[in-house]
C-alpha positions as CSV (number, residue, x, y, z in Angstrom):
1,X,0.0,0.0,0.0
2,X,1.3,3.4,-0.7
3,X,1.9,6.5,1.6
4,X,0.6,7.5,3.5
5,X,-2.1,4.9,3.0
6,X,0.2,2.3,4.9
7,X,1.2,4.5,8.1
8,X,-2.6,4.6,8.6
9,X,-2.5,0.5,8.2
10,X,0.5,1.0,10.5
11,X,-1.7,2.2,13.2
12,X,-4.6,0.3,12.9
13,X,-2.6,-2.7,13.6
14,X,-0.6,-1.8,16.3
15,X,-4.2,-1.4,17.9
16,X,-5.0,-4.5,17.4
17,X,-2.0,-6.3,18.2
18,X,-1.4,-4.3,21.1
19,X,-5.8,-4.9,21.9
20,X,-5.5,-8.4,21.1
21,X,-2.3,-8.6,23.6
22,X,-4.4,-6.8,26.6
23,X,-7.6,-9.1,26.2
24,X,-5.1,-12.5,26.6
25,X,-3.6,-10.9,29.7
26,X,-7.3,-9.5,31.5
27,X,-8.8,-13.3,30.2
28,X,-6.0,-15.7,31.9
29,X,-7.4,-17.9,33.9
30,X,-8.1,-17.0,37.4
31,X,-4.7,-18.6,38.9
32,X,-2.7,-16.9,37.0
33,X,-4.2,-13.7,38.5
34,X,-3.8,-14.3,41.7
35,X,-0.1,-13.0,43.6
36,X,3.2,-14.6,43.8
37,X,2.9,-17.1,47.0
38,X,5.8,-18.6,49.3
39,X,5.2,-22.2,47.3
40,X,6.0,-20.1,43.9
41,X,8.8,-18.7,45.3
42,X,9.6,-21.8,46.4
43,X,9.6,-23.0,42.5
44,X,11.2,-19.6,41.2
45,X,14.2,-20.2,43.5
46,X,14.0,-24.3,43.5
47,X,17.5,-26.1,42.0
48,X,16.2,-26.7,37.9
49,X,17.7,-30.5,38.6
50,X,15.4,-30.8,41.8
51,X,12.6,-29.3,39.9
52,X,12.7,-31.7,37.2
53,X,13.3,-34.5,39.1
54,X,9.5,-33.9,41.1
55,X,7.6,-33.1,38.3
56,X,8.8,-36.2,36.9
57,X,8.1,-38.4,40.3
58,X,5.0,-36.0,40.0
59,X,5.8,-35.0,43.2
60,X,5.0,-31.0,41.7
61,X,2.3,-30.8,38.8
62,X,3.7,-29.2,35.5
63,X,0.9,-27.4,36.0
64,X,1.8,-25.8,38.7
65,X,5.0,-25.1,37.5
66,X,3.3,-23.9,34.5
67,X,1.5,-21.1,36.7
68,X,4.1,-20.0,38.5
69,X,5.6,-19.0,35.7
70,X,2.6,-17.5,34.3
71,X,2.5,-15.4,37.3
72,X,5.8,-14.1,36.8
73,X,4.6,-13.0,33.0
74,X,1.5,-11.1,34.5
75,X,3.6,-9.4,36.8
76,X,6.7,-8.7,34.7
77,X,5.0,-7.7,31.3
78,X,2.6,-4.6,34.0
79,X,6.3,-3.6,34.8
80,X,8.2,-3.6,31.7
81,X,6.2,-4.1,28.9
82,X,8.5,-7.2,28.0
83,X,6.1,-9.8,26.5
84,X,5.0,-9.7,22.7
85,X,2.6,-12.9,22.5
86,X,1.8,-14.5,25.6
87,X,1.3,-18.4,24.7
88,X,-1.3,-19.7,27.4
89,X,-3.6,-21.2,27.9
90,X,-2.3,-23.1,24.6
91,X,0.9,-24.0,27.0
92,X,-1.5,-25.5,29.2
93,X,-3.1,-27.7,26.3
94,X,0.7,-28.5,25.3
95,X,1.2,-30.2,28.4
96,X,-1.8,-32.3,28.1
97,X,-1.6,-33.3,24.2
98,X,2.4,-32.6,22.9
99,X,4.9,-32.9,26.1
100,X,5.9,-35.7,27.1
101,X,7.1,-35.0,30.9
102,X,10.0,-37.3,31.3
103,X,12.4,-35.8,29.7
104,X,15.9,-33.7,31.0
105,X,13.7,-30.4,30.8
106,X,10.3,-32.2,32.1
107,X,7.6,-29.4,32.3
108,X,10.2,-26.1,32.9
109,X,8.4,-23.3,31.0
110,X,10.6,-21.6,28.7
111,X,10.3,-17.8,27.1
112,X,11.7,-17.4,24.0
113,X,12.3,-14.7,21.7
114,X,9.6,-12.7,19.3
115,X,11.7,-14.1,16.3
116,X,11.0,-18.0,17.4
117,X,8.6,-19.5,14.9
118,X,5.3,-20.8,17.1
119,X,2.7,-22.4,16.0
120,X,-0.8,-20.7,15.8
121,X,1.1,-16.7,16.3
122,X,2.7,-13.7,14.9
123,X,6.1,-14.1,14.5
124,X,6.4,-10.0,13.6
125,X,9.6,-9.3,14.8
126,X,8.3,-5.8,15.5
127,X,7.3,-5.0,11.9
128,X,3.1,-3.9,11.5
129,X,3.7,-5.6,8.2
130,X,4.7,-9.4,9.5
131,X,1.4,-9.1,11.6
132,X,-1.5,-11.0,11.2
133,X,0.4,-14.1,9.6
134,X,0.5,-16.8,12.6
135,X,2.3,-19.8,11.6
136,X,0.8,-22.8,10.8
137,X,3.9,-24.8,12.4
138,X,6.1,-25.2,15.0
139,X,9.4,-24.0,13.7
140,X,12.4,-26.5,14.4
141,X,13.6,-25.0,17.8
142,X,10.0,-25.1,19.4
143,X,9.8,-28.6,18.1
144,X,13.2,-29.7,19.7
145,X,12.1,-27.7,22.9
146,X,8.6,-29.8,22.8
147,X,9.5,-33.1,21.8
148,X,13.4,-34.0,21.3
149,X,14.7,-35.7,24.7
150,X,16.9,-39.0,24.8
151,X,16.8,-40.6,28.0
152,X,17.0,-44.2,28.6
153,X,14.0,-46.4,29.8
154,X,12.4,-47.1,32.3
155,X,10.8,-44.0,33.1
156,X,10.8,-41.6,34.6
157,X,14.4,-40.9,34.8
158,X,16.2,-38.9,37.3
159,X,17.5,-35.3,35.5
160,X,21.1,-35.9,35.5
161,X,21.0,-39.5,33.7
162,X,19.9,-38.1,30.6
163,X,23.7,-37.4,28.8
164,X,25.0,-37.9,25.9
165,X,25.6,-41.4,25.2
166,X,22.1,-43.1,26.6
167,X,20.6,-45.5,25.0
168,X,18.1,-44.1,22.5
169,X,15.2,-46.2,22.9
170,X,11.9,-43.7,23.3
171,X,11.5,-39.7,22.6
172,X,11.0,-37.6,25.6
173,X,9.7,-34.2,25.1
174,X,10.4,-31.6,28.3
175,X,9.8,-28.0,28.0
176,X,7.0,-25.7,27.6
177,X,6.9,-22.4,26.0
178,X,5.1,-19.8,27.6
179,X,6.0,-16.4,25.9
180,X,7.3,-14.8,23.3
181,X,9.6,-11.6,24.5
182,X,10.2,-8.0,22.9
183,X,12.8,-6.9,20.8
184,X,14.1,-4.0,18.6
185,X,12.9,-3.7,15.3
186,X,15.8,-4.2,12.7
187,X,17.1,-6.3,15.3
188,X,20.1,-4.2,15.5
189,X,20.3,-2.3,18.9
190,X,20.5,-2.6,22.3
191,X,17.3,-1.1,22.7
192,X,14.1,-3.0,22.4
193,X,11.8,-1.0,21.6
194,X,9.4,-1.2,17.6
195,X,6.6,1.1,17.2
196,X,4.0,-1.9,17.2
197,X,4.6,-3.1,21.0
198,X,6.1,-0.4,22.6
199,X,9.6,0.2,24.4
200,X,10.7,-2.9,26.8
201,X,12.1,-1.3,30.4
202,X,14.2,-2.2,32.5
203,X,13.4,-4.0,35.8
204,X,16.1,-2.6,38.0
205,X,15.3,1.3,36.5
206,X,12.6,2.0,34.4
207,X,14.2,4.7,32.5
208,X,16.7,2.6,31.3
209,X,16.8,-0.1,28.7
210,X,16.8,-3.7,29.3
211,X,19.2,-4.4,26.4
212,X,19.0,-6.1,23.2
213,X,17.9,-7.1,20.9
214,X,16.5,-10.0,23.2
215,X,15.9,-7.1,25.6
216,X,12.2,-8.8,27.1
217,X,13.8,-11.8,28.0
218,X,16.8,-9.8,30.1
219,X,13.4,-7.9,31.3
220,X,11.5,-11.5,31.8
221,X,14.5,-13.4,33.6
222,X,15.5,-10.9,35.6
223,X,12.2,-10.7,37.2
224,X,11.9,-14.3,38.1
225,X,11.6,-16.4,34.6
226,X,13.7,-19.2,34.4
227,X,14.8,-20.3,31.0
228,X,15.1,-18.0,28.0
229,X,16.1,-18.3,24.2
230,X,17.6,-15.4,22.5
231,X,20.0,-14.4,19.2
232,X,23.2,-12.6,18.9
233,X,24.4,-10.9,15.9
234,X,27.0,-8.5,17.7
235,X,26.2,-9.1,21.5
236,X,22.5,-9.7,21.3
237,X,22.2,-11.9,23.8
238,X,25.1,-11.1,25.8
239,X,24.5,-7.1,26.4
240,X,20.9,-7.8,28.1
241,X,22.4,-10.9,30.1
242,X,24.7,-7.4,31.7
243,X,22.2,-4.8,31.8
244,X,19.4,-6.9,33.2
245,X,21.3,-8.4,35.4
246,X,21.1,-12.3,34.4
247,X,23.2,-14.9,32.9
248,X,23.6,-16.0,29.1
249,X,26.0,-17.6,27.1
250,X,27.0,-16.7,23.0
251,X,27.7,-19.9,21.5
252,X,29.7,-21.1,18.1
253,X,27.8,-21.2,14.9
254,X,26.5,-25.0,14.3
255,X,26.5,-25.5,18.0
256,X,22.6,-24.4,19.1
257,X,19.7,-25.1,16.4
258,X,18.9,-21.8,14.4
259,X,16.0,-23.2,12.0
260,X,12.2,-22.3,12.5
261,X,12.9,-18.4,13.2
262,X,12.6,-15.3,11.5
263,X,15.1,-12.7,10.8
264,X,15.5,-9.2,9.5
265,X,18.5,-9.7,7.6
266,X,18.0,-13.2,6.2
267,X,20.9,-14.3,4.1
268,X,23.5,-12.8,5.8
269,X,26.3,-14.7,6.6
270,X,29.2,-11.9,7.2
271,X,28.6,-12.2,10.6
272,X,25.8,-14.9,11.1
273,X,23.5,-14.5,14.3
274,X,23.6,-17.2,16.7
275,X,20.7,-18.8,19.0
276,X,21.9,-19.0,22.6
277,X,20.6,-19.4,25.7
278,X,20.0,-17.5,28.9
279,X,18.9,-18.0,32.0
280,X,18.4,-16.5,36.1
281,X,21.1,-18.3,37.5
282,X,24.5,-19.9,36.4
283,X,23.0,-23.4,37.3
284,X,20.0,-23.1,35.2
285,X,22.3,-21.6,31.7
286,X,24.3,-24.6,32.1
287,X,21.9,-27.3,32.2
288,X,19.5,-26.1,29.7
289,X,22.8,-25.5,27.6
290,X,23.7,-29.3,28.2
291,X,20.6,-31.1,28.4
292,X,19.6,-29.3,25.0
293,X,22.5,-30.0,23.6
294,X,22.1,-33.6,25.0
295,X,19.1,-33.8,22.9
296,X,21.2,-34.3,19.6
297,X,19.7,-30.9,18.0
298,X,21.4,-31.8,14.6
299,X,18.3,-34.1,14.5
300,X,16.3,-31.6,13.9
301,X,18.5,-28.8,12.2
302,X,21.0,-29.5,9.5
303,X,23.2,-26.6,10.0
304,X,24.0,-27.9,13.8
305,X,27.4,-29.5,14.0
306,X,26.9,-33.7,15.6
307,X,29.2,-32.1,18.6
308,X,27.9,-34.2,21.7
309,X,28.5,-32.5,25.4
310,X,31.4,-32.9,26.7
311,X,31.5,-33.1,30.3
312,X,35.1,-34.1,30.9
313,X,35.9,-30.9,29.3
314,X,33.1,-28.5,31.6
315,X,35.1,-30.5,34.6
316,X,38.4,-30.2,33.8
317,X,37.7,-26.0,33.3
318,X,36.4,-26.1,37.4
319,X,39.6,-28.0,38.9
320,X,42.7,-26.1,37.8
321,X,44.5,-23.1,38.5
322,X,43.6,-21.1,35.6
323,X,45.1,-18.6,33.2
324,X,43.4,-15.5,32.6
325,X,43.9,-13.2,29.9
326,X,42.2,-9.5,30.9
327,X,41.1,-7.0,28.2
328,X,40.5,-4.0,30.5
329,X,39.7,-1.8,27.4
330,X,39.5,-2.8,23.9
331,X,41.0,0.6,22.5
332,X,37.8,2.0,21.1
333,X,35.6,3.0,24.0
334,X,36.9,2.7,27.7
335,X,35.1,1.2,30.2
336,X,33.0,3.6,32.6
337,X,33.6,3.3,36.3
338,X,31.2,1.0,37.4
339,X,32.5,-1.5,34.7
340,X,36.1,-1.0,35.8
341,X,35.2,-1.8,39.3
342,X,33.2,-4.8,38.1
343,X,36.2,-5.5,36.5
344,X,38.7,-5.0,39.0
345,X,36.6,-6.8,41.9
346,X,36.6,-10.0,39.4
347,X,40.0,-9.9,38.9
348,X,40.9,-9.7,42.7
349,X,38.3,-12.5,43.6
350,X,40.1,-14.8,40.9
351,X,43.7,-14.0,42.2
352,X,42.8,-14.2,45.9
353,X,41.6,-17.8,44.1
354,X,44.7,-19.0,43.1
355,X,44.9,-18.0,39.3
356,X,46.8,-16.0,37.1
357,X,45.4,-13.0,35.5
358,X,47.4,-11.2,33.0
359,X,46.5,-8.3,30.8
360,X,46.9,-8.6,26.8
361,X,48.2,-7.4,24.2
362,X,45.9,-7.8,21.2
363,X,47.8,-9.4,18.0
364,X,49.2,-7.0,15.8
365,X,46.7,-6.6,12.3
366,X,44.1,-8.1,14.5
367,X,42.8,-5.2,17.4
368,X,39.4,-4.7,18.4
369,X,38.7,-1.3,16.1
370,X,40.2,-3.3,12.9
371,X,37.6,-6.0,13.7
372,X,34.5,-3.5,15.0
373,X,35.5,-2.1,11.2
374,X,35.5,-5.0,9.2
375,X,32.5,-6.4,11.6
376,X,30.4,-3.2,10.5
377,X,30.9,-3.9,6.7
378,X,30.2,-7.5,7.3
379,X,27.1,-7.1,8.8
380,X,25.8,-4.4,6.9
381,X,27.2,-5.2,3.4
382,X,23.4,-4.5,1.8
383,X,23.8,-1.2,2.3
384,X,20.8,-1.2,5.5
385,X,18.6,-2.6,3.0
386,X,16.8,-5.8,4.1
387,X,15.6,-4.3,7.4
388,X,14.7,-1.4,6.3
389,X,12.0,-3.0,3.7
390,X,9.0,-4.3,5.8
391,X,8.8,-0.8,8.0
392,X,6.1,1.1,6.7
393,X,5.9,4.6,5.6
394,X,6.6,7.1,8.9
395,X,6.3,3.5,11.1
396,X,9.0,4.2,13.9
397,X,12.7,2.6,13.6
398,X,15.5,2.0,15.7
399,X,17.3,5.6,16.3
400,X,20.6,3.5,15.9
401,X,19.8,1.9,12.6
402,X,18.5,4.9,11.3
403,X,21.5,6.5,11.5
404,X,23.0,3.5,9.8
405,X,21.0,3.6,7.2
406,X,21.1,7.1,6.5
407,X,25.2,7.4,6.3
408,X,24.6,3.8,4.1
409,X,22.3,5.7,1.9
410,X,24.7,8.6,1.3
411,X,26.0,8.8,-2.6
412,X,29.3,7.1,-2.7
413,X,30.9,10.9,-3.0
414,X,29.1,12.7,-0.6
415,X,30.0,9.9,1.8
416,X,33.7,10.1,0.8
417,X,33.1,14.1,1.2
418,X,31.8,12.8,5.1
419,X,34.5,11.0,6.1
420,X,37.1,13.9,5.1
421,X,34.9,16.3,7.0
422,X,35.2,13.9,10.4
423,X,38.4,13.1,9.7
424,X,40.4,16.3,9.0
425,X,37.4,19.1,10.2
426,X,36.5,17.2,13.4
427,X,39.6,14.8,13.9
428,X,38.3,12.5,14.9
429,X,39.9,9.1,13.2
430,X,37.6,6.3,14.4
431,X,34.1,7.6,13.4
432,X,35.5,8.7,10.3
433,X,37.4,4.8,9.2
434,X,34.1,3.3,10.6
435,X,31.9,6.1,7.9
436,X,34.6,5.4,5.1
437,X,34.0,2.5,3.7
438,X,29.9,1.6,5.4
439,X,27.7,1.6,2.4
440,X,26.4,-1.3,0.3
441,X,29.0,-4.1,-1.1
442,X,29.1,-6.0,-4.9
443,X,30.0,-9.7,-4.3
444,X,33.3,-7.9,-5.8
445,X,33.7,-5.9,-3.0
446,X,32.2,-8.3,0.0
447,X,34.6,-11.5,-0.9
448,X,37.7,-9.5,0.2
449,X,35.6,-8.5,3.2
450,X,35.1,-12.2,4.0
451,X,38.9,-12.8,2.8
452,X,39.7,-10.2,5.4
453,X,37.6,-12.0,8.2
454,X,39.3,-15.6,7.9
455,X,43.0,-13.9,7.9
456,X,41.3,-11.9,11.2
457,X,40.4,-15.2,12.7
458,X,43.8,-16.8,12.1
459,X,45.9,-14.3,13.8
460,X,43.6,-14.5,16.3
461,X,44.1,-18.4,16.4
462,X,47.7,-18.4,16.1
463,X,47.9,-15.5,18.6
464,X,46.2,-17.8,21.3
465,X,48.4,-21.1,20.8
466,X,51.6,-19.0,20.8
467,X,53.7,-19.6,24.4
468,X,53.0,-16.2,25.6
469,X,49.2,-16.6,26.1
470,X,47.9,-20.1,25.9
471,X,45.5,-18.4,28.3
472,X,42.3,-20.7,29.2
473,X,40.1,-18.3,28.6
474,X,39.8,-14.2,28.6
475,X,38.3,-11.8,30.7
476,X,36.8,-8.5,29.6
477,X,33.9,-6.0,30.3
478,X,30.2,-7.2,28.0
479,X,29.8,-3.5,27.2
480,X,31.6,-0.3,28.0
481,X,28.3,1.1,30.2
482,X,25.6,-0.2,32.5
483,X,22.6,-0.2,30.9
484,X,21.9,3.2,28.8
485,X,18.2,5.3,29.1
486,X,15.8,4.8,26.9
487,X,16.7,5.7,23.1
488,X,20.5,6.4,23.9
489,X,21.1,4.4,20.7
490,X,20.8,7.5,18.8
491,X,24.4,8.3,20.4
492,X,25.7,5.1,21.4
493,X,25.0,2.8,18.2
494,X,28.8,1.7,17.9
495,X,29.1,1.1,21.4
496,X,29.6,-2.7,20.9
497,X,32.7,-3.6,20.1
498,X,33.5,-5.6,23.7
499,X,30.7,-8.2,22.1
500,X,30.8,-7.9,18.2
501,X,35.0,-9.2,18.3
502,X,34.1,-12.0,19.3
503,X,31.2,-12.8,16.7
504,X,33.5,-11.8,14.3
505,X,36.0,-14.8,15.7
506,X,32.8,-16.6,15.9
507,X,34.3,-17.6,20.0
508,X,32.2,-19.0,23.0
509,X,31.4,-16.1,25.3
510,X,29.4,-15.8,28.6
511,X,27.9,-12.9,30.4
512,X,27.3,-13.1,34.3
513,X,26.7,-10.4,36.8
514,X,28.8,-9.0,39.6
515,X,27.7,-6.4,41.1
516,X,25.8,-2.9,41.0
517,X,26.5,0.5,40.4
518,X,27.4,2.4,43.0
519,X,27.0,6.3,43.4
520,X,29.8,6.8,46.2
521,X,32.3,4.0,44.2
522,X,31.5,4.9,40.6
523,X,30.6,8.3,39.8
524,X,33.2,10.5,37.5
525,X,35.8,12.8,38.4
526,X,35.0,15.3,36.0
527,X,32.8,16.3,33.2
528,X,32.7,13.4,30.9
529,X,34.7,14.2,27.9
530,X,37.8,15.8,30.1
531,X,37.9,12.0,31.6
532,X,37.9,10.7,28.1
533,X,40.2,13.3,27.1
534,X,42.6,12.6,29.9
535,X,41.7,8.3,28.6
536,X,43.1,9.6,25.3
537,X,39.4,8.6,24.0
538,X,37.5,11.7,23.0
539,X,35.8,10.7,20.0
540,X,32.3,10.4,19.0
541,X,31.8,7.0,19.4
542,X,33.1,7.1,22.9
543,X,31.1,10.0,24.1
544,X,28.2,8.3,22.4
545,X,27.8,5.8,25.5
546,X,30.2,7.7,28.0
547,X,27.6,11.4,27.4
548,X,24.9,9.2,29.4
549,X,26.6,7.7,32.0
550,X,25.7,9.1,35.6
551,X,26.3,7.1,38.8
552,X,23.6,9.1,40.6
553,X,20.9,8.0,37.9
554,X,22.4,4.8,37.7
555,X,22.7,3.6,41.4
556,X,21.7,-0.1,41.6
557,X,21.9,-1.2,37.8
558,X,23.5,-4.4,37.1
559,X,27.5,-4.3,36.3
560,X,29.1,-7.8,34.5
561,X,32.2,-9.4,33.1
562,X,32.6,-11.5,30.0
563,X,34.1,-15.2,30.0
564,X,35.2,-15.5,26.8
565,X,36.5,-19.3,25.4
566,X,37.5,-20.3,21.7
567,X,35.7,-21.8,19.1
568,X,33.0,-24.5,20.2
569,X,34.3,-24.3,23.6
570,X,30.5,-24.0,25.8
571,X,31.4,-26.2,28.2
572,X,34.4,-25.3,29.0
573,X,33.3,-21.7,29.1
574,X,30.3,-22.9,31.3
575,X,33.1,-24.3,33.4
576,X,34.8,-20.7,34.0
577,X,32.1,-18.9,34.5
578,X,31.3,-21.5,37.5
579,X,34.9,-20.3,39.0
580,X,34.1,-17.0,38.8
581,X,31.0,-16.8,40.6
582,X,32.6,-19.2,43.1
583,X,35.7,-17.0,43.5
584,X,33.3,-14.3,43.7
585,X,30.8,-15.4,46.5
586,X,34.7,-16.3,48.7
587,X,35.7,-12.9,47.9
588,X,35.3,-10.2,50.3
589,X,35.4,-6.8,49.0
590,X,38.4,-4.7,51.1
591,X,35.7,-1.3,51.6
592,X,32.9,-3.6,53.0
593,X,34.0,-6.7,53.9
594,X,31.1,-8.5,52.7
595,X,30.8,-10.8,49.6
596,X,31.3,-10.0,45.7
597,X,28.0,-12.3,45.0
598,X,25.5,-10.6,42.6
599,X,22.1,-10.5,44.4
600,X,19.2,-11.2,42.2
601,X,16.6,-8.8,42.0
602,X,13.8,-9.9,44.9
603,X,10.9,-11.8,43.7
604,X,7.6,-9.9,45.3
C-alpha cells in the first residue's frame, strides 16, 4: 500500500496487536491472576535438577509449574512491557496433548524470543507488516524444545541420567513455551523498543533499557523467569544478560539449532547471528545449555554440527589453576567506572583464588577497532537494506539503525566528502574509518571483506596457541556502560565492540553479573569528555555511551564481566564462568568486607 495509506494501516494494527495482547492478559485464567505465593517462590528459586526431578516423580504438577511462571509474565509484562505474545492457555493444552514429561527439561516453561517461529502466532519481529500471519507450524527449535529428549527407559528418569551417550530407545519431550519476549525492530540495537509493542524497560530502572535485541527476555529473567532463548548478531544476547542483570552464554555457529525463526537480515552470513541461551542463574544456563545439547539438536537442524556434550571438558575447566587473559579496554571505548570496578573486583576475587590474571596485548593486524570495522561492513554489506523494507511509511525505527542507514544511503561521493569532513574538520579518526568505507558491497567488494575475516580469525588463532598466552580463557567488560536510558542508541550505536569481536571470531562467550552501580564507588571525576580526554578517547563514538553515563541515575543497575573461550568451547566456558561466581561469593570486597555475589533482584 502506498503512503501515507500504509502508516494509517500501521496504526490500525498496532491497535490490534497491542488490543489483542491486553484481552489475553485481563482473560488468563483466574490462577494466574492471583499474587506470587511462598510455594512459587519456592519454584522460582528451586534447583532446575530438583525441579525436574519432582515433576517427573509427579511429586510437583507441571501445571503448577506452569502457573508459576505465568504469574511471573503477569507481573513482569505490568512492569516492563517485555512480553509480545503470551502463549497460554495453549501452553496448558501442550502439556496435556504434545509434552511428554519425562524428559531432562520435564515441564520447565521456557520464554523465547519474538523471532521463534510458534505455531498458531505472529512471529512479527516488530514489523506492523509481519502481523496478522500466525504460523501454521512449529518451527524446528520449538519442536526440539517440545519433543526431542533421549533418556533411557524405564521412566521416569532422574535429571542428570539423561547425557549424551544413553541408550536411544523412546523420545521424551520436556519443556514448555510460555511467551514470546520483545525486541528491537531491525534487530540491530540494544534497545528494544518497535513502534507496534512499545519500548521494553528495565526491571532494575525503568528509564533505562533492558538491552538487546533480546531485551524482554533480560526484562523476563531478571524478574523471576527461568529459562530463555535469545540471538546474537554482535552481542544480542550477551548485552541484556549485563544490563538486566542475568546470565547467558554466546555460543559457536553450528552448536545451538537456528532453523524455525525469522530474521530481519536473512541471508547474511558476514557475521551470522547465533541462538543462545540464557537464564536466572548460572546453574539453570548450564543445564538447559547441556541437556539441549544432550538432545542431539542436529536431528532436527542441519546446520547444527553432531558435537555431543562434553562433560570431561566442563570438569576439567572447574579444577585447575587457571590462566586468565584480561582485556581491561578494547581501544575504542573505555570502560565507565562502574564496569572497571566490576572489572577490578573480578580480577581480585580470581587471584585471591589462586589463578593468574594477565592483561593482553591484542595481536598486531588483528585489534578490536580493525575488527569493529570490518564487523560493521560485514554485517551491513546490503547497504541497510533488508531491514529497512517491511517498515512502513513514517512506522518508527531504531534511532541507531536509522543513522545507519542514512550514512549507508549517502552517494558514494558525498560519503567520501563525510569522512574527510570527520576526519580532517572534526579529527576524529575512528568515526571517520568506521563512515569510510559503510555503504552497500558488490560480491566484488564483499569477498575480500570475508577474505579479510578468515585472515582476522587466524591471527587471532595463532595468537592464542603461541607460548606467551595459551590463556584458558579471557576476561573483559560485556559493554563499556551499565545499561543506557531509553533511546540512547541515537548516540551510542557503535558502542559494541567488547561483544561484536568476538562474533567476528565466531568464540564462545558468557555474560554473568557481579555487582551494582554504586553512586559513592562509581561516579566520575569530572565532566565526561575531560575523563575521556585525559583516557586519550574523546571521540564520538566514545562520548556516544560515556555522554549518558551518571552514577547518581544509575545507582543499583546491574554491572558484568565476559568469559570469553575459543571456538566450540561452551562447556568449557560454562566451566569458567562456575569459577568465577565461586571466586566471587569467597571474595570479600576490602571497603565492606562483605561478599562480591550478585544479588538477584527480589521476587515480590
Amino acid at each position: 500500500m502506498l503512503p501515507p495509506f500504509d502508516y494509517l494501516t500501521y496504526r490500525r494494527i498496532r491497535s490490534q496487536k497491542q488490543a489483542e495482547r491486553d484481552r489475553r492478559f485481563s482473560t488468563l485464567p483466574h490462577p494466574y491472576l492471583l499474587g506470587i505465593t511462598k510455594a512459587d517462590k519456592e519454584i522460582i528459586n528451586q534447583p532446575i535438577e530438583q525441579l525436574v526431578e519432582d515433576i517427573q516423580t509427579s511429586k510437583t504438577s507441571a501445571l503448577t509449574v506452569l502457573r508459576t511462571y505465568g504469574k511471573v509474565a503477569v507481573r513482569a509484562q505490568k512492569r516492563t512491557n517485555c512480553i509480545t505474545e503470551l502463549l497460554l492457555p495453549e501452553a496448558e493444552s501442550w502439556l496435556e496433548s504434545e509434552v511428554n514429561l519425562k524428559g531432562p527439561l520435564a515441564g520447565i516453561p521456557v520464554s523465547v524470543k519474538d523471532s521463534l517461529q510458534v505455531k498458531g502466532f505472529d512471529t512479527t519481529l516488530g514489523y506492523s507488516s509481519l502481523a496478522g500471519q500466525p504460523f501454521t507450524e512449529d518451527g524446528a527449535m520449538i519442536r526440539l524444545l517440545k519433543d526431542a529428549g533421549k533418556c533411557p527407559v524405564p521412566v521416569p528418569v532422574p535429571a542428570l541420567q539423561c547425557r549424551p551417550g544413553s541408550v536411544e530407545t523412546k523420545s521424551h519431550a520436556g519443556a514448555v513455551p510460555y511467551a514470546k519476549t520483545a525486541l528491537p525492530i531491525t534487530l540491530l540495537s540494544f534497545e528494544s523498543a518497535n513502534g507496534l509493542w512499545g519500548p521494553c524497560l528495565n526491571p532494575h530502572g525503568l528509564r533505562y533499557s533492558p538491552g538487546g535485541s533480546t531485551g524482554g527476555e533480560g526484562a523476563l529473567l531478571a524478574q523471576g523467569g527461568r529459562i530463555g532463548i535469545g540471538s546474537d548478531v554482535a552481542g544480542s544476547v550477551r548485552v541484556p544478560a549485563a544490563w538486566s542483570g542475568i546470565y547467558s552464554l554466546r555460543c559457536s555457529t553450528g552448536r545451538w539449532p537456528k532453523a524455525g525463526v525469522s530474521t530481519s537480515m536473512a541471508g547474511q552470513e558476514g557475521i551470522p547471528s547465533v541462538f543462545s541461551p540464557m537464564a536466572r542463574t548460572l546453574n539453570d544456563l548450564t543445564y538447559f545449555t547441556r541437556a539441549m545439547i544432550g538432545m542431539q539438536p542436529w536431528k532436527y537442524d542441519h546446520t547444527v554440527h553432531p558435537i555431543v556434550w562434553r562433560d570431561e571438558l566442563e570438569v576439567e575447566a572447574q579444577s585447575k589453576p587457571l590462566r586468565i587473559g584480561l582485556m581491561s579496554n578494547d581501544g575504542v571505548i573505555p570502560p565507565t567506572p562502574a564496569i572497571e570496578r566490576a572489572l577490578a573486583t573480578t580480577v581480585a576475587a580470581l587471584t585471591e583464588a589462586g589463578h593468574t590474571v594477565t592483561e593482553i596485548t591484542t595481536p598486531n593486524g588483528a585489534d578490536p577497532f580493525t575488527g569493529l570495522n570490518l564487523a560493521s561492513q560485514l554485517l551491513n554489506s546490503d547497504g541497510c537494506h533488508h531491514f529497512n523494507v517491511p517498515i512502513r511509511s513514517f512506522e518508527p525505527s531504531d534511532p541507531g539503525a536509522a543513522q545507519l542507514t542514512r550514512i549507508a544511503h549517502l552517494p558514494r561521493p558525498l560519503r567520501y566528502l563525510y569522512y574527510l569532513y570527520v576526519r580532517y574538520i572534526k579529527r576524529d579518526s575512528i568515526l571517520a574509518t568506521l563512515i569510510r568505507d559503510f555503504g552497500p558491497k558488490s560480491s566484488a567488494q564483499l569477498w575480500p571483506l570475508v577474505a579479510q575475516r578468515e585472515a582476522f580469525r587466524a591471527i587471532w588463532h595463532n595468537w592464542w596457541n603461541a607460548e606467551p598466552q595459551q590463556f584458558d580463557f579471557i576476561l573483559s567488560p560485556a559493554n563499556a556502560t551499565p545499561a543506557l536510558p531509553h533511546k540512547a542508541m541515537h548516540d551510542a550505536m557503535s558502542s559494541c565492540g567488547y561483544t561484536f569481536l568476538w562474533n567476528l571470531l565466531d568464540y564462545s562467550a558468557g555474560v554473568m553479573p557481579v555487582g551494582h552501580v554504586e553512586v559513592d564507588r562509581d561516579s566520575l571525576d569530572g565532566p565526561y569528555r575531560k575523563v575521556l580526554r585525559r583516557l586519550g578517547s574523546d571521540h564520538a563514538v566514545a562520548r556516544g555511551a560515556w555522554k549518558h553515563y551518571d552514577a547518581i541515575q544509575m545507582a543499583g543497575l546491574p554491572t558484568a564481566v565476559q568469559i570469553v573461550g575459543r571456538r566450540w568451547q561452551e562447556e568449557q566456558v560454562l566451566g569458567y564462568m562456575s569459577v568465577v561466581e565461586q571466586a566471587l561469593e569467597q571474595y570479600r570486597d576490602p571497603k565492606t568486607g562483605e561478599s562480591s555475589r550478585y544479588t538477584l533482584l527480589e521476587i515480590d
